[in-house]
Phi, psi and omega in degrees: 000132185250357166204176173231132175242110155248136188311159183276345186272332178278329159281321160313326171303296161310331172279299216272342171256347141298334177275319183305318193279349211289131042242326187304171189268114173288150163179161195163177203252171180246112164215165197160191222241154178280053153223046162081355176266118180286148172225030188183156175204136192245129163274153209221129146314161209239094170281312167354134185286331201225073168314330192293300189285324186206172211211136164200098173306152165309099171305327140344314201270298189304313190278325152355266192314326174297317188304314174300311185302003227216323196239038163072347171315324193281165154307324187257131165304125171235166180213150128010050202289291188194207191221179184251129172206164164247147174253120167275135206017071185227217201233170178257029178262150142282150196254169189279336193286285164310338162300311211277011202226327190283103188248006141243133232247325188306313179289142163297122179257107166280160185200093192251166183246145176229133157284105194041066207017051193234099125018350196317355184207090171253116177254158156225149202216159171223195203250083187337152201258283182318310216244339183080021199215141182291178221184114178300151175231177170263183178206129190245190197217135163242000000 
């Protein structure tokens, strides 16, 4: 996938529930359709033994969600696009932790920075073909 469009009220979710969880890692998944338009975002507790540090989404939520994309309830084919997390007082970058986590070529990587609990950033990123390594994309707000 070479862009993303997300909506500005799914971005707005996402930013306020990255500032709530700060200090700790906000995360959840992105769904919508393959052609990079999010029409949903499921928020996820934070599994991770070190929340501060790292992100681990609810595997429940993810096979949930598959099952629903699957299983013909939406209007639309939706699927997984990819997920969502914060670095708190980090950068809106993959971090070498997050290379080391992208076990699917497929997901989209949202990365927004909170800053002092502040907001301050959202990138989106996907997995360069050749090189393996996330790689900025653009995102457009619909």
């Amino acid at each position: 996938m070479t862009h993303l469009c997300l909506p500005t009220d799914l971005q707005a979710q996402i930013l306020k529930d990255c500032v709530r969880r700060y200090p700790e890692e906000a995360c959840g998944l992105l769904i919508g359709s393959s052609d990079g338009q999010v029409t949903d975002i499921v928020l996820s507790p934070n599994l991770s033994d070190e929340p501060e540090r790292n992100f681990e989404i609810d595997p429940a939520l993810i096979i949930a969600q598959q099952k629903h994309g699957r299983s013909g309830q939406t209007k639309n084919q939706t699927k997984i696009l990819g997920h969502f997390h914060s670095h708190p007082d980090g950068s809106a970058q993959p971090s070498a932790r997050d290379q080391a986590q992208n076990y699917d070529s497929d997901l989209i990587w949202l990365i927004v920075q909170v800053t002092d609990g502040v907001a301050q950033e959202i990138a989106a990123f996907a997995t360069e073909e050749k090189t393996g390594q996330l790689t900025a994309i653009a995102m457009y707000k619909s």
